[in-house]
N, C-alpha and C positions, 0 to 999 in steps of 0.2 A: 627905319620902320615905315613899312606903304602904310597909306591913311586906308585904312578899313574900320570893321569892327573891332577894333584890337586892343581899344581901350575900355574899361569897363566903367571906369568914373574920373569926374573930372579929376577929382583928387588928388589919387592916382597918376592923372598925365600930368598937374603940377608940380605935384612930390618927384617924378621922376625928368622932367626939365629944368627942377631948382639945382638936380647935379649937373655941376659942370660936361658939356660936352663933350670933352677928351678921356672925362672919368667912366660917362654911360658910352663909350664905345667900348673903350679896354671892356667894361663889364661886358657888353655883347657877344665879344669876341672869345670871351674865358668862360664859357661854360661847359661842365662838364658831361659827355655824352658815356652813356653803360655800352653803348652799342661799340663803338667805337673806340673805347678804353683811353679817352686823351681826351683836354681841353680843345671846344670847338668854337663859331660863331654858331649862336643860333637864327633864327630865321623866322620869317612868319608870326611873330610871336606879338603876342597879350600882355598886358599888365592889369594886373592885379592891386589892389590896397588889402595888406592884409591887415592883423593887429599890429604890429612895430614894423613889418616890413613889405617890401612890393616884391609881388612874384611875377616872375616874368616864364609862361608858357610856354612853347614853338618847338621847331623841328631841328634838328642837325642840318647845318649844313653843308654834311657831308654824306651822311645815307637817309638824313630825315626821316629818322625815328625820332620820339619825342624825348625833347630836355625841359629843362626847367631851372630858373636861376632866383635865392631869395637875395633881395637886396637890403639891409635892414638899413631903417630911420635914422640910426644914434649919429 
């Protein structure tokens, strides 16, 4: 992830660094694109705190249309 605006609360960036590093790439990399019809990496992307889980917002990157991944808490 480039450092931008991308994180929206601390929270957020701790809930998603308390997963292990090899588990938040697989996730990065498995998301799935409508444009595209196949799991993709996304890109660019935000993190979210939602109620149970963190969503992660960005682009394909593959045609960079937008995706979206929810990652839940439990």
């Amino acid at each position: 992830m480039r450092k931008q605006e991308n994180v929206t609360s601390i929270q957020a960036l701790q809930l998603w660094k308390s997963i292990p590093q090899q588990t938040r790439d697989k996730l990065v990399r498995n998301v799935f694109c409508g444009s595209c019809g196949d799991a993709v990496e996304i890109v660019d992307y935000s993190i979210r705190q939602e109620k149970r889980a963190l969503l992660l917002t960005g682009k394909c990157r593959s045609c960079s249309g937008p995706v979206a991944r929810i990652v839940s808490n439990d």
